[in-house]
C-alpha positions, -999 to 999 in steps of 0.1 A, spaced: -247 104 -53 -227 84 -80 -211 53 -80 -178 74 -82 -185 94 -55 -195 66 -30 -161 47 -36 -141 80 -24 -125 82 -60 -144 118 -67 -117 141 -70 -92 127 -52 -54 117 -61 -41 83 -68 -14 87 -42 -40 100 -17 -62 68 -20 -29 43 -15 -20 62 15 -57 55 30 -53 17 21 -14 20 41 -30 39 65 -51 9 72 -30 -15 68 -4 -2 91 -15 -13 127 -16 -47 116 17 -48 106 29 -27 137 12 -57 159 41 -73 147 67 -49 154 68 -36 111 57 -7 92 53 5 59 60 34 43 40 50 10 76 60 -9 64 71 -43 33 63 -67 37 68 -103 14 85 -129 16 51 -145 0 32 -112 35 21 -100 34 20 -64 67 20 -41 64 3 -5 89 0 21 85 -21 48 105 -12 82 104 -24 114 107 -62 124 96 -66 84 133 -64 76 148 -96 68 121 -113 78 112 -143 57 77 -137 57 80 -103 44 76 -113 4 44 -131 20 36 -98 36 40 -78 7 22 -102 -20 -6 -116 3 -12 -85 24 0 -54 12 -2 -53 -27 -36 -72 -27 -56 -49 -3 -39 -18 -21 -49 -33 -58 -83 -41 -42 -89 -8 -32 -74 11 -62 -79 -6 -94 -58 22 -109 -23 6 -95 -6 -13 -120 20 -32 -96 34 -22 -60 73 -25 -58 88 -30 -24 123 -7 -20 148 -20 5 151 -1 35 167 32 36 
């Protein structure tokens, strides 16, 4: 097996590995009465985020975002450039 293959990279999209990082992400964020959403990720590594929930106008949502959210995701996939949080629908 190679290196590629043991990270979960082989053959899969860029958009797919974000939405496994969200997907684990997401019930510690619900604890707290949030969610995030996956809204878009760019060719370019862009990555759009909305958070929902009790994350909405909460002050410690830019905390959130930076600290928890955009970290683990550029952790996990080196590939994403920034991640962008969109307001709420």
């Amino acid at each position: 097996m190679t290196t590629q293959d043991q990270s979960g990279t082989s053959g899969r999209s860029l958009r797919d590995r974000v939405q496994d990082v969200i997907e684990q992400i997401r019930p510690l964020i619900q604890q707290d009465g949030g969610d995030l959403e996956l809204v878009d990720v760019s060719e370019g590594g862009e990555v759009r985020v909305r958070l929902q929930g009790a994350c909405v106008g909460c002050p410690m949502a830019q905390i959130t975002m930076t600290q928890g959210v955009e970290r683990r995701i550029r952790q996990e996939v080196p590939e994403v450039s920034q991640v962008v949080q969109v307001p709420p629908a």
